[in-house]
N, CA, C and O atoms as a DFTB+ gen file, in Angstrom:
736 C
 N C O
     1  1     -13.936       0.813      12.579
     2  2     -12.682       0.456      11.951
     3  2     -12.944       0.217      10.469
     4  3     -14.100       0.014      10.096
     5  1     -11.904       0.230       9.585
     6  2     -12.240       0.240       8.218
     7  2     -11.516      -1.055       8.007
     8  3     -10.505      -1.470       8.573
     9  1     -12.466      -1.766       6.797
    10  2     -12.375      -2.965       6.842
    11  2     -11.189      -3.430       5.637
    12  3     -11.320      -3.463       4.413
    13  1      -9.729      -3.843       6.684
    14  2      -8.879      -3.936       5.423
    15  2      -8.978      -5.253       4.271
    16  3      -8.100      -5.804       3.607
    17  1      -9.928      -5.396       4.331
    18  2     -10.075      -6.691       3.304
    19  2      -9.919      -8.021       3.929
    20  3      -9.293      -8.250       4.964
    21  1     -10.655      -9.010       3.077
    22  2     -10.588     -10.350       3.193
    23  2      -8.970     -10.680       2.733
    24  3      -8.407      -9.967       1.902
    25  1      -8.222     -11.973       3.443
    26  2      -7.393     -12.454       2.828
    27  2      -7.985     -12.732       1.236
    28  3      -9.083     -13.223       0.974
    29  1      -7.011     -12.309       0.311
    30  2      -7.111     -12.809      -1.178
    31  2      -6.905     -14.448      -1.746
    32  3      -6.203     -15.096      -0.969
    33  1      -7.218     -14.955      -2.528
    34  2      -6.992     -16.698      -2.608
    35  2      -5.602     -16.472      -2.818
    36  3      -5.020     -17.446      -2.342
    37  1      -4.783     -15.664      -3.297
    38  2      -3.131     -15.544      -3.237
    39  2      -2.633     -15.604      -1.957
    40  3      -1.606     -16.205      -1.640
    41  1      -3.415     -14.930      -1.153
    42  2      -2.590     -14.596       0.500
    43  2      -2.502     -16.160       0.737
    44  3      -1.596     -16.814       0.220
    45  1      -3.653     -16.841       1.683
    46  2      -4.352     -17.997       1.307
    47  2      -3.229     -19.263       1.075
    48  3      -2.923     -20.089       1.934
    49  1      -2.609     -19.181      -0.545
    50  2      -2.002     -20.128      -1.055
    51  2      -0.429     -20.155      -0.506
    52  3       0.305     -21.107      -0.238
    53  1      -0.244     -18.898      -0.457
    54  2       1.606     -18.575      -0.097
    55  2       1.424     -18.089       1.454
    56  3       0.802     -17.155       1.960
    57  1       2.438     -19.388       2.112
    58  2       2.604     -19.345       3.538
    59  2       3.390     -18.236       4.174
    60  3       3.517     -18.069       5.387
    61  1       4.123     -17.175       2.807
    62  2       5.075     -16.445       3.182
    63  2       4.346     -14.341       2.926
    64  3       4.939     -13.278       3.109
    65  1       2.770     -14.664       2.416
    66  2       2.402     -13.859       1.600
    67  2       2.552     -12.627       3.257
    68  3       3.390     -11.729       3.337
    69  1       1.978     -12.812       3.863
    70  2       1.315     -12.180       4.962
    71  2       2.697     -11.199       5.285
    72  3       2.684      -9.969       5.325
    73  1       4.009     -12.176       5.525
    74  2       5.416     -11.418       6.029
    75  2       5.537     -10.349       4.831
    76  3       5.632      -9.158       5.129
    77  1       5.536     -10.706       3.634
    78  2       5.727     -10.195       2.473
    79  2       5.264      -8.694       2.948
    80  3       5.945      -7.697       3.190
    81  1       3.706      -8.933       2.996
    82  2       3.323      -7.749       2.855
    83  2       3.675      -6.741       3.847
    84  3       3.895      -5.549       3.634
    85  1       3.709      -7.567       5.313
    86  2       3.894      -6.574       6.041
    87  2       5.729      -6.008       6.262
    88  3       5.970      -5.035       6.977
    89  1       6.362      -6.440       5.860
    90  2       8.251      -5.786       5.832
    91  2       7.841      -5.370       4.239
    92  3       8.671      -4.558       3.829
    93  1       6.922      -5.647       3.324
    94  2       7.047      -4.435       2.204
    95  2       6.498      -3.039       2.758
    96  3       7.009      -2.015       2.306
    97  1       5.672      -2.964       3.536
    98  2       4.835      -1.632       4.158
    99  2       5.712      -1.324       4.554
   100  3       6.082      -0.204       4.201
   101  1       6.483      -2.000       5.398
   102  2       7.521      -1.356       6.362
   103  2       8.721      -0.768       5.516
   104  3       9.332       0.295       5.621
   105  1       8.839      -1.794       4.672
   106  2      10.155      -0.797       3.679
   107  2       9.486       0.560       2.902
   108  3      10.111       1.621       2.911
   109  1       8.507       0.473       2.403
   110  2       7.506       1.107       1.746
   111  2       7.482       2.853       3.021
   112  3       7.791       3.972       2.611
   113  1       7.164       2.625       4.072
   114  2       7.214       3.720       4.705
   115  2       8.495       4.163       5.161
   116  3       8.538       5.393       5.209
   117  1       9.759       3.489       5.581
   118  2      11.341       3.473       5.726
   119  2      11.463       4.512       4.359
   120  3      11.694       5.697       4.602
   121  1      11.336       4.152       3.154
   122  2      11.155       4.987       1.840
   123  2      10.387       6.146       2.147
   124  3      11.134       7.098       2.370
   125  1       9.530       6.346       2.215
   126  2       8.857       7.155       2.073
   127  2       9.401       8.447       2.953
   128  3       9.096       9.564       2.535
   129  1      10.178       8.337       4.128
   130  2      10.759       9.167       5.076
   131  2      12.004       9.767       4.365
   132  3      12.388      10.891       4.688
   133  1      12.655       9.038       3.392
   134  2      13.508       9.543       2.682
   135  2      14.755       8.853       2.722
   136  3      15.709       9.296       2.083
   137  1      14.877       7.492       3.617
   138  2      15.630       6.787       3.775
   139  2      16.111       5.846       2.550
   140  3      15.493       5.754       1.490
   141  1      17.032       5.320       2.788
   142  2      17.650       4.814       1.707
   143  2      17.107       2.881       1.434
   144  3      16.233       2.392       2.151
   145  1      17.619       2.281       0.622
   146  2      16.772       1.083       0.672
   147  2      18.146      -0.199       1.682
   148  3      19.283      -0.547       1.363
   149  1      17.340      -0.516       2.817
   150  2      18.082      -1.854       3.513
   151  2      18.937      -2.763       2.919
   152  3      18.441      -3.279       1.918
   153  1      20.067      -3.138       3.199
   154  2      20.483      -4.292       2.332
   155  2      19.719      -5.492       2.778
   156  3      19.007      -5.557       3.780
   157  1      19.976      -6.511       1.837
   158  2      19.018      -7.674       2.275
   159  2      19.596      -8.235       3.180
   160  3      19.943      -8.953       2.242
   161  1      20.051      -8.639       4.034
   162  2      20.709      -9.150       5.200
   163  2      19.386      -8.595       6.286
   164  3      18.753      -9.312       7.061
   165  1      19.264      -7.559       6.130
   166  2      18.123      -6.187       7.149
   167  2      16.644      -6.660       6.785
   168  3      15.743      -6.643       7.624
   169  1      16.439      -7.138       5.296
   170  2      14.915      -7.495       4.941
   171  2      15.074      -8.911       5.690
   172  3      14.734      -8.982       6.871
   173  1      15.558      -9.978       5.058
   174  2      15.782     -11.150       5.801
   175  2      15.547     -11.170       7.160
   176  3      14.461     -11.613       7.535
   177  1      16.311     -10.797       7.934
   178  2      16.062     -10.895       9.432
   179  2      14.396     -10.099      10.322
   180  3      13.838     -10.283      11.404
   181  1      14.080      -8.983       8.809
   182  2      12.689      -8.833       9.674
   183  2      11.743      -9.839       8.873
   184  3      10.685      -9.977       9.487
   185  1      11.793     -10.605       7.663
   186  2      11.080     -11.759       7.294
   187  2      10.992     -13.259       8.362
   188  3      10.128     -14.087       8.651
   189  1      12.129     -13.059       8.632
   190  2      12.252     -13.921       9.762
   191  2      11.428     -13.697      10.986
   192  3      10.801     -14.597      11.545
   193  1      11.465     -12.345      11.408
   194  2      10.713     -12.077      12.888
   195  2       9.402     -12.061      12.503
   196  3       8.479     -12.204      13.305
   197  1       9.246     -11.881      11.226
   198  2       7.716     -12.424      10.936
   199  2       7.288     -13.841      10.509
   200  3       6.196     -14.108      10.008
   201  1       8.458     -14.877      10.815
   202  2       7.604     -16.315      11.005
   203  2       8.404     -17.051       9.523
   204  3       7.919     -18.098       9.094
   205  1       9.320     -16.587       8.988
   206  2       9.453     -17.040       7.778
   207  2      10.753     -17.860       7.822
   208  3      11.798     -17.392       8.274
   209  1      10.635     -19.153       7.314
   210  2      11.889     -19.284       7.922
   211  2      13.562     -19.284       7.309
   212  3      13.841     -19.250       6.110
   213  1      14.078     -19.308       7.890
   214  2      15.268     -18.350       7.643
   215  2      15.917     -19.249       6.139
   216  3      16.821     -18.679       5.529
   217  1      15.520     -20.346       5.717
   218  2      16.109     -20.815       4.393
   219  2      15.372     -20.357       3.314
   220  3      15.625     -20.429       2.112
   221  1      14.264     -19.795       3.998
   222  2      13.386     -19.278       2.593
   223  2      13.523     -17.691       3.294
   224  3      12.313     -17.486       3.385
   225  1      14.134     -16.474       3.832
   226  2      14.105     -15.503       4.047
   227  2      15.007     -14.978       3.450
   228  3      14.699     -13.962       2.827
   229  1      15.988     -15.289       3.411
   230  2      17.082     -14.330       2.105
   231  2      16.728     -14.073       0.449
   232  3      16.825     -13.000      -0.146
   233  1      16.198     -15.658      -0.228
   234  2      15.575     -15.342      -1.297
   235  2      14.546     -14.342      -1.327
   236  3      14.460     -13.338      -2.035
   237  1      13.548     -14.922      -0.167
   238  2      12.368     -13.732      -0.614
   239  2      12.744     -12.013      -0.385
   240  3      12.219     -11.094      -1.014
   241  1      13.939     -11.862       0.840
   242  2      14.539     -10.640       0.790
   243  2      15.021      -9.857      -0.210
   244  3      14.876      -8.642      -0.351
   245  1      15.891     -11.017      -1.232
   246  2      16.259     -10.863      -2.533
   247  2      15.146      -9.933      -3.461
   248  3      15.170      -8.781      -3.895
   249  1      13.973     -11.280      -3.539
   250  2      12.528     -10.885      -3.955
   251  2      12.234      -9.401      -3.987
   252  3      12.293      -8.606      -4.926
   253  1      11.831      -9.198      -2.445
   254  2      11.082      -7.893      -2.327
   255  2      12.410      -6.366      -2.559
   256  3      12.251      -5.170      -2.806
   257  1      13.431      -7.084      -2.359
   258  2      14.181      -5.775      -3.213
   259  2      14.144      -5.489      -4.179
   260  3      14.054      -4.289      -4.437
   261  1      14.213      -6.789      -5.558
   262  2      14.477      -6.558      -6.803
   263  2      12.854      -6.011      -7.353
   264  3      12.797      -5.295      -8.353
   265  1      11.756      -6.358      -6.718
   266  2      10.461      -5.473      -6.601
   267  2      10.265      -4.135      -6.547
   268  3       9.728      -3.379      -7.357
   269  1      10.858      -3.899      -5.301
   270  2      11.038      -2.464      -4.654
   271  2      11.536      -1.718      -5.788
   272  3      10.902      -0.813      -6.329
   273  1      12.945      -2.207      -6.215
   274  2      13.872      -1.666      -6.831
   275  2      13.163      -1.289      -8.745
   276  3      13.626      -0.417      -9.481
   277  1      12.493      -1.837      -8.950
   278  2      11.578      -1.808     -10.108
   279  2      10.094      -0.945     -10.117
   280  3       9.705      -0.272     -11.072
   281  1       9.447      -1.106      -8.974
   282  2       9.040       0.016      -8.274
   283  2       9.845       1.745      -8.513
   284  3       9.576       2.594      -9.363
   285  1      10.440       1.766      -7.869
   286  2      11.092       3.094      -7.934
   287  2      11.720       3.658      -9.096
   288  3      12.184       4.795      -9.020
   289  1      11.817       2.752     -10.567
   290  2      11.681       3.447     -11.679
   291  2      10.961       3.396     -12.238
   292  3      11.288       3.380     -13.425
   293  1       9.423       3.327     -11.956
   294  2       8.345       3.365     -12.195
   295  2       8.088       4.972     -12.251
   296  3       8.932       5.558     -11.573
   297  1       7.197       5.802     -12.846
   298  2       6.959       7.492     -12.487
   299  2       6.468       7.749     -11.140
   300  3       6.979       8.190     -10.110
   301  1       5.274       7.318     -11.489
   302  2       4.035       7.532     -10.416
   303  2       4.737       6.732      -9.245
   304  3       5.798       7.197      -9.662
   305  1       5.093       6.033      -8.268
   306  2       5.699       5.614      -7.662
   307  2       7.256       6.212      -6.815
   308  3       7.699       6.188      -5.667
   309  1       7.641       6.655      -7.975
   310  2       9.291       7.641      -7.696
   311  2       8.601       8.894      -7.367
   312  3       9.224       9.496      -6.492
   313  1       7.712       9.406      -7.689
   314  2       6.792      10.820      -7.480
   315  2       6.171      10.564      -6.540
   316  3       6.338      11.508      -5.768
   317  1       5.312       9.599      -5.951
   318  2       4.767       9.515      -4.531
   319  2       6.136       9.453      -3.566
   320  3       6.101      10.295      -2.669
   321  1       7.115       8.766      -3.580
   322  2       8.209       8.954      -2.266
   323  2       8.965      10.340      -2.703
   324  3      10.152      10.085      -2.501
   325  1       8.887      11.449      -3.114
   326  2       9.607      12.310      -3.832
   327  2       8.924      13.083      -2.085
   328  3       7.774      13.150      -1.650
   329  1      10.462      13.616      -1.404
   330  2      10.472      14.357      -0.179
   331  2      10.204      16.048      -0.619
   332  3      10.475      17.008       0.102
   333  1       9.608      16.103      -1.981
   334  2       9.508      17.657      -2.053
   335  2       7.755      18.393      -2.205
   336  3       7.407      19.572      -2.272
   337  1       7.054      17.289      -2.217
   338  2       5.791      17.378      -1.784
   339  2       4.959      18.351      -0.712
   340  3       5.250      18.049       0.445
   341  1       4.094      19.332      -0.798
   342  2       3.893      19.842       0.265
   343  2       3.628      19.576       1.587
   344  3       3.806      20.118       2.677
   345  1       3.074      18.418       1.077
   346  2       2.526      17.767       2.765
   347  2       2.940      16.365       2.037
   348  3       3.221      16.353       0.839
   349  1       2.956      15.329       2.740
   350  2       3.071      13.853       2.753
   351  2       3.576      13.156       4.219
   352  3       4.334      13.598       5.083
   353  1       2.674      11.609       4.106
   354  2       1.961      10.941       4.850
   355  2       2.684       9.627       4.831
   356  3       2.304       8.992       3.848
   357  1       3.529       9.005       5.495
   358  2       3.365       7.271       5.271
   359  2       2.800       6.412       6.595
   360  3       2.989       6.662       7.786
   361  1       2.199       5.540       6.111
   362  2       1.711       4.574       7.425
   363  2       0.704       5.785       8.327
   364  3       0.499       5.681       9.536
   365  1       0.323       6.562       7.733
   366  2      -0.862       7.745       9.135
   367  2      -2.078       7.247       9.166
   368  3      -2.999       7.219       8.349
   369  1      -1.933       6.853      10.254
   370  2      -3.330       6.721      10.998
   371  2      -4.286       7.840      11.577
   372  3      -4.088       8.912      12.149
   373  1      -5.501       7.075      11.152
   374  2      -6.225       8.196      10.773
   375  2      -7.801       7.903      11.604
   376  3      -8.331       6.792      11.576
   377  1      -8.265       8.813      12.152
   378  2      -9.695       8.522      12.983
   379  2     -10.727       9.595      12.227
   380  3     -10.377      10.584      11.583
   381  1     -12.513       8.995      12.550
   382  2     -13.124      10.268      12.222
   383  2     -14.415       9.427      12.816
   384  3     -14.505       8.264      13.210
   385  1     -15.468      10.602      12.706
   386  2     -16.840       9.780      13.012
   387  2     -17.652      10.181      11.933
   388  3     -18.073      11.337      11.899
   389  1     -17.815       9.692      11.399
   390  2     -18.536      10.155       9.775
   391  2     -20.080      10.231      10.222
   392  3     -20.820      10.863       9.470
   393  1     -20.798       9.479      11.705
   394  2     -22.151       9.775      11.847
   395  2     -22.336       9.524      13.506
   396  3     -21.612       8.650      13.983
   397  1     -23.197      10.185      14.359
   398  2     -23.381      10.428      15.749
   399  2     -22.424       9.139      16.331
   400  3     -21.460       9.229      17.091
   401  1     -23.217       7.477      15.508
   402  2     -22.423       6.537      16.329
   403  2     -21.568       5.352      15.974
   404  3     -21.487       4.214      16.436
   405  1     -20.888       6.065      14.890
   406  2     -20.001       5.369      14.133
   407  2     -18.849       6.361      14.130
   408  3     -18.703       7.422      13.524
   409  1     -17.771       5.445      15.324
   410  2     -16.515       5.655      14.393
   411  2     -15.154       4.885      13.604
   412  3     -14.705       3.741      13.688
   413  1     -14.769       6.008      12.861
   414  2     -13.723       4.997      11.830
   415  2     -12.660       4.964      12.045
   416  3     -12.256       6.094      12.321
   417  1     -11.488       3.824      12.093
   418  2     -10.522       4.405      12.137
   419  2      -9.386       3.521      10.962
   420  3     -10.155       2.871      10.253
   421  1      -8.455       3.346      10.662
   422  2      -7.505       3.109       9.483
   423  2      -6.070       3.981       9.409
   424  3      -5.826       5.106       9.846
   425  1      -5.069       2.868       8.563
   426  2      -4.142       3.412       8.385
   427  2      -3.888       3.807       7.050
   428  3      -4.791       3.382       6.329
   429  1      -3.259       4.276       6.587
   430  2      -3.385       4.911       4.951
   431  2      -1.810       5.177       4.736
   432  3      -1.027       6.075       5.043
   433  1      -1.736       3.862       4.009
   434  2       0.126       3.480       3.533
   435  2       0.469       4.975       3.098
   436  3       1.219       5.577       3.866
   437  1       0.037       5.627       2.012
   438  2       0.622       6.928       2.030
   439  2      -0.189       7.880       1.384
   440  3      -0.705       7.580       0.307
   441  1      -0.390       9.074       1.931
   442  2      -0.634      10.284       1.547
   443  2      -0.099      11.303       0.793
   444  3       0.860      11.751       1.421
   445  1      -0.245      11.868      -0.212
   446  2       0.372      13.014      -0.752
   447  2      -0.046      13.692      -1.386
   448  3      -0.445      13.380      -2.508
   449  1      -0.133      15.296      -0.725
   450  2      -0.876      16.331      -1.227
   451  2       0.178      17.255      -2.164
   452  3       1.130      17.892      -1.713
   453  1      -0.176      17.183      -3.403
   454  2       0.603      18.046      -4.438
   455  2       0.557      19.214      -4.789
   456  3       1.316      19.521      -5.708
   457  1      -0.146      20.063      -4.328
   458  2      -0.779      21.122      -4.418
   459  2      -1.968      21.883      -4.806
   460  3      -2.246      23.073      -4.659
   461  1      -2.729      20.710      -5.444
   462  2      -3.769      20.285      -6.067
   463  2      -4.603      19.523      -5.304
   464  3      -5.576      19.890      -4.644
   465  1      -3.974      18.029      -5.498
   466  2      -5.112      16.892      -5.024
   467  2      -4.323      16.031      -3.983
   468  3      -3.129      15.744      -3.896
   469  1      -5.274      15.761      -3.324
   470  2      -4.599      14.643      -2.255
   471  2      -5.057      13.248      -2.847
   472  3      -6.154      12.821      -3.207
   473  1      -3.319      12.507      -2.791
   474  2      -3.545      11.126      -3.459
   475  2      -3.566      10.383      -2.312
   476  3      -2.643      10.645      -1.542
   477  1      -4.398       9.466      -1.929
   478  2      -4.494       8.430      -1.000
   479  2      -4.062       7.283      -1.613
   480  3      -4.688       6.830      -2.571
   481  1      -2.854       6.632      -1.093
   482  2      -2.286       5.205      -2.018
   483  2      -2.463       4.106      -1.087
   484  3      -2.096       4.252       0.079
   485  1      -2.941       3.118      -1.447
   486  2      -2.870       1.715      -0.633
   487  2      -1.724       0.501      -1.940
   488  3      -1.719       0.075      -3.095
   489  1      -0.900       0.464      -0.587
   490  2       0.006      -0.179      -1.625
   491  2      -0.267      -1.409      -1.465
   492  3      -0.350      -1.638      -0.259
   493  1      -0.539      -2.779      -2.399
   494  2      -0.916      -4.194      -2.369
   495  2       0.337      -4.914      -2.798
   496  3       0.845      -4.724      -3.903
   497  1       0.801      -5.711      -1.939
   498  2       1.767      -7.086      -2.557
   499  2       0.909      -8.099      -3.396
   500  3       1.432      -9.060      -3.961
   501  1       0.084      -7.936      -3.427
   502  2      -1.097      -9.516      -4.070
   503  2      -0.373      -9.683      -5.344
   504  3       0.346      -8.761      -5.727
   505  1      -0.469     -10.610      -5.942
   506  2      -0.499     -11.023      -7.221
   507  2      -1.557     -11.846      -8.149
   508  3      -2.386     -12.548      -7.570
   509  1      -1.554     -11.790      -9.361
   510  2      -2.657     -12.780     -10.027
   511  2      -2.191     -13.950      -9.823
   512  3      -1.000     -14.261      -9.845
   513  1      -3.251     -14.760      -9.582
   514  2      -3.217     -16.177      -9.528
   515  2      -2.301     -16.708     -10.769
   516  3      -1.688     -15.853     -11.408
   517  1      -2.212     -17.704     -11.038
   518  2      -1.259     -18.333     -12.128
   519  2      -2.542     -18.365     -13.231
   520  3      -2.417     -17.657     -14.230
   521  1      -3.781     -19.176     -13.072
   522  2      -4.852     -18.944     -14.184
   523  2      -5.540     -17.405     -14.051
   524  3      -6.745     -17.222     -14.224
   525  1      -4.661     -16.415     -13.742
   526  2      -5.724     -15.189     -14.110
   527  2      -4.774     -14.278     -14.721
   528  3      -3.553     -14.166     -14.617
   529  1      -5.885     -13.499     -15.556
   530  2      -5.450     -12.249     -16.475
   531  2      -5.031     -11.207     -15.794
   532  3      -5.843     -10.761     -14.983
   533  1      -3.811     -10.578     -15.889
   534  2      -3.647      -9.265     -15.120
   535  2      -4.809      -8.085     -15.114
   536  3      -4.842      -7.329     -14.143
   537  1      -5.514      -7.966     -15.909
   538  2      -6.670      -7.169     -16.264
   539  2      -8.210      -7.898     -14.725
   540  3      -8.905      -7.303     -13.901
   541  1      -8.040      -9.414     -15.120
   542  2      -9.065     -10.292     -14.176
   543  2      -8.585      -9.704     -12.682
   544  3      -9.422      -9.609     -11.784
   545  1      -7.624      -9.435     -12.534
   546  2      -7.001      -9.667     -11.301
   547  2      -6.983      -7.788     -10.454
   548  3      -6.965      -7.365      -9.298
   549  1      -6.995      -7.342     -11.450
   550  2      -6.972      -5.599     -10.999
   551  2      -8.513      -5.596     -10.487
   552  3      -8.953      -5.405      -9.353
   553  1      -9.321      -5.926     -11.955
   554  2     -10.831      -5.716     -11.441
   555  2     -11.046      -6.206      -9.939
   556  3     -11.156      -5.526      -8.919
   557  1     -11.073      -7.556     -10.101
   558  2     -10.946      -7.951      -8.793
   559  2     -10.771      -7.424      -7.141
   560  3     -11.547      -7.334      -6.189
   561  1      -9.058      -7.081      -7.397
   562  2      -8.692      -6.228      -5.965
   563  2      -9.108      -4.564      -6.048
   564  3      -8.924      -3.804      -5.097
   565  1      -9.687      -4.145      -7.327
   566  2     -10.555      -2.914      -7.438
   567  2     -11.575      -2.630      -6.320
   568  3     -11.691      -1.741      -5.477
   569  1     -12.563      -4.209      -6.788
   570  2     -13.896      -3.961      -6.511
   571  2     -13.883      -4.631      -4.951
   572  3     -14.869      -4.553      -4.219
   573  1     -12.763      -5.226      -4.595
   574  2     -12.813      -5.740      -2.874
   575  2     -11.936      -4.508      -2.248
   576  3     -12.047      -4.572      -1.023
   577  1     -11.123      -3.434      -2.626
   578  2     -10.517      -2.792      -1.442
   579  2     -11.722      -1.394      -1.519
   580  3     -11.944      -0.636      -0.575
   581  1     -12.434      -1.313      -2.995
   582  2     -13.075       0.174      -3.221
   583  2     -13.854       0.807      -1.783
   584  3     -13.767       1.969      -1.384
   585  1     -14.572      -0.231      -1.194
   586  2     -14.784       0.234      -0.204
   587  2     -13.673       1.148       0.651
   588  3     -13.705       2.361       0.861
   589  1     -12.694       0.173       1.067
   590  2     -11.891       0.843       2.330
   591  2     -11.189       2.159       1.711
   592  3     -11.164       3.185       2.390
   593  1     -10.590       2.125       0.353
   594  2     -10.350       3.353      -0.300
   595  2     -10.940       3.824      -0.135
   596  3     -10.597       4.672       0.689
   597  1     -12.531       3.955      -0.622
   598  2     -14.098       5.256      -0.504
   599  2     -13.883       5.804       1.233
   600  3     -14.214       6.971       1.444
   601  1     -13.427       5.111       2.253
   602  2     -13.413       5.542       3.543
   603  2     -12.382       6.415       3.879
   604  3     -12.509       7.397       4.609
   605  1     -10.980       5.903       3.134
   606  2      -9.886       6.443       3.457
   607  2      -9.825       8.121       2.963
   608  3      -9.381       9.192       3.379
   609  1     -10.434       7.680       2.023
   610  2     -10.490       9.101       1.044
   611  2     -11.384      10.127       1.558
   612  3     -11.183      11.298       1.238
   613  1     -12.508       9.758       2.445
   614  2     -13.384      10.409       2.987
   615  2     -12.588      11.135       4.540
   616  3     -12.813      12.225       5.065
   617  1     -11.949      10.411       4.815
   618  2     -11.476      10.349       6.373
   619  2     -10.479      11.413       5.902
   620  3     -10.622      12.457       6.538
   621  1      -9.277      11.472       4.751
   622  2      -8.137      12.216       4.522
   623  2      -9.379      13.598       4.163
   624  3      -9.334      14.585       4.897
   625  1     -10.121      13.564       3.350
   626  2     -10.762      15.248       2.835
   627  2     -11.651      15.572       4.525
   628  3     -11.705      16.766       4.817
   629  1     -12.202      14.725       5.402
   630  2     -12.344      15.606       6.335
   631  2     -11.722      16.106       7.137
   632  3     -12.022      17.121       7.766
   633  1     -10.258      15.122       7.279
   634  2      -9.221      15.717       8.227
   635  2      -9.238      17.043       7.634
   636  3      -9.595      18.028       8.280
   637  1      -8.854      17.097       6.398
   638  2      -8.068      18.508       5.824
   639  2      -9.038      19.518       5.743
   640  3      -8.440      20.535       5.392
   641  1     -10.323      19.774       5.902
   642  2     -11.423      20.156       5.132
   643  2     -11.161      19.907       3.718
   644  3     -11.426      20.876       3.007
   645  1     -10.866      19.224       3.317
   646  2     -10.966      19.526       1.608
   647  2     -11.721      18.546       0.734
   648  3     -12.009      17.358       0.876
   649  1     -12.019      19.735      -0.535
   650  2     -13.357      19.184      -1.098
   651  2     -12.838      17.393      -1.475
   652  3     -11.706      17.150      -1.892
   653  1     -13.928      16.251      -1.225
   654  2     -13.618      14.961      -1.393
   655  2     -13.652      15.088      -3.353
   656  3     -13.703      13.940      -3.796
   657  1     -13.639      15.905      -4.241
   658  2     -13.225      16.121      -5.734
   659  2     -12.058      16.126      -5.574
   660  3     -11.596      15.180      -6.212
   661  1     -11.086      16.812      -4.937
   662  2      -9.750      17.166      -4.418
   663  2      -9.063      15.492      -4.205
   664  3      -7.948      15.256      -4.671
   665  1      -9.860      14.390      -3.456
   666  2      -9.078      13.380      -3.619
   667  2      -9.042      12.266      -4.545
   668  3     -10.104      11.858      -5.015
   669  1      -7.620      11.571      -4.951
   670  2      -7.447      10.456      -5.843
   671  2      -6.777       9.379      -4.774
   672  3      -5.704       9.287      -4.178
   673  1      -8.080       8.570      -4.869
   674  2      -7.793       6.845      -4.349
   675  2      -7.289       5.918      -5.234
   676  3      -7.930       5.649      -6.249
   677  1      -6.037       5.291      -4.952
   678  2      -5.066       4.672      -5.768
   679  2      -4.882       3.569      -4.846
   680  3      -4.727       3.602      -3.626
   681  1      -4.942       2.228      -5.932
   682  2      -4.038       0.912      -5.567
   683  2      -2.754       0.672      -6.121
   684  3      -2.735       0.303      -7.295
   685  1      -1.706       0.802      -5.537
   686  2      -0.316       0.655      -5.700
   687  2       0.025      -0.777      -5.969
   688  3       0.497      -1.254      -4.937
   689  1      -0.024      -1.694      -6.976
   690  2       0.357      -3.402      -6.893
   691  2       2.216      -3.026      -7.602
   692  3       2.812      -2.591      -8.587
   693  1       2.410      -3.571      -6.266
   694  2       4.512      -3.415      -6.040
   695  2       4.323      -4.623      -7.249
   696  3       4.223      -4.115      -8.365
   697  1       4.278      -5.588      -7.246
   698  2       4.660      -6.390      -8.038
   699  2       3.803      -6.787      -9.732
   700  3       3.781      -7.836     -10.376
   701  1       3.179      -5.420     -10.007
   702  2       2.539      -5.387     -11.378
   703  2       3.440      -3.843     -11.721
   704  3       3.480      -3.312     -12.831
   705  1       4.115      -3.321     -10.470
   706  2       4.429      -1.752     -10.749
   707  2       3.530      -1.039     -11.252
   708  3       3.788      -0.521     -12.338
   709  1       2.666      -0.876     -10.847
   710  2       1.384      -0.211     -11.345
   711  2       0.425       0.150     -10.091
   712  3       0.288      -0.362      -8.980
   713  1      -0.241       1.362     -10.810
   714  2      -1.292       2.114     -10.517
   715  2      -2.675       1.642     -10.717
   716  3      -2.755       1.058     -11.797
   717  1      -4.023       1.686      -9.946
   718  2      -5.234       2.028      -9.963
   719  2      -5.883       3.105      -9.698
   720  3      -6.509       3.072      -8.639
   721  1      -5.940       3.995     -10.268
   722  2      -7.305       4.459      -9.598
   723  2      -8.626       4.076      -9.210
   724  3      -9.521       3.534      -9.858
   725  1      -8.577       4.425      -8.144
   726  2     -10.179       3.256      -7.804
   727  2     -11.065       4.716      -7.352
   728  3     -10.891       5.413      -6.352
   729  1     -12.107       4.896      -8.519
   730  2     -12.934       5.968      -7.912
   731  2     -14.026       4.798      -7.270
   732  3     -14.149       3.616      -7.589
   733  1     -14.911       5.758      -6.039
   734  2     -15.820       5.446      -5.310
   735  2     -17.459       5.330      -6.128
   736  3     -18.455       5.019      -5.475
């Protein structure tokens, strides 16, 4: 299995981080199919089924829309959910055995092959701490996900045969609206 990371000291501090992330994936792949964005009434109630409770679930619903929604006039971001892509991927799970007795397996928020290169994106809700530099804070979730990226990226070029030059491993932070490339 590929190792999706340690909780971050952000996850950690916010009792609500964990729901966050997981109904952003979920909106994140809902998008990615070509669907339109939930009203918050729809985020709320799945913040809720993830433990949150319902006086603090409409704001943060609020939250992860006006995110989302800033997100998607972002380039790179409006171009990864863009349904005209040759191939594309959200939430695919993915297996391989990279050696006789190891195998891997992972999900890979989204895929998209442009005709060129296959981008492997891991999208992150994290944020910088209140004492850290947005710059402190990239390095950071760089050098703790690079691993599981280096796997994902390996796992997507052997599915496809294609040369691992062919792929770009990217950290998606929804709430910096921004890109990483994280080479291996």
């Amino acid at each position: 299995m590929v190792d999706r990371g340690q909780a971050t000291r952000s996850h950690r501090e916010d009792p609500n981080a964990r729901a966050r992330g997981a109904v952003t994936h979920r909106l994140m792949e809902h998008l990615g199919h070509g669907r339109p964005l939930p009203e918050p009434v729809s985020l709320a109630a799945a913040l809720i089924n993830e433990g949150v409770p319902e006086t603090e679930a409409k704001p943060l619903a609020s939250e992860i829309l006006k995110e989302i929604q800033l997100c998607l006039q972002e380039d790179f971001f409006s171009w990864l959910l863009k349904q005209e892509h040759p191939q594309a991927y959200s939430e695919w799970s993915l297996e391989d055995r990279p050696t006789a007795d190891k195998i891997r397996t992972g999900t890979v928020d989204r895929v998209v092959f442009d005709g060129s290169n296959w981008w492997v994106v891991d999208y992150k809700t994290s944020r910088p701490l209140d004492d850290e530099s947005v710059d402190s804070f990239l390095a950071r979730e760089s050098y703790l996900y690079r691993p599981q990226l280096h796997a994902y990226g390996e796992m997507v070029a052997n599915y496809f045969k294609a040369d691992l030059r062919s792929v770009r491993t990217v950290l998606y932070f929804t709430a910096l609206q921004r890109k990483v490339q994280v080479d291996s």
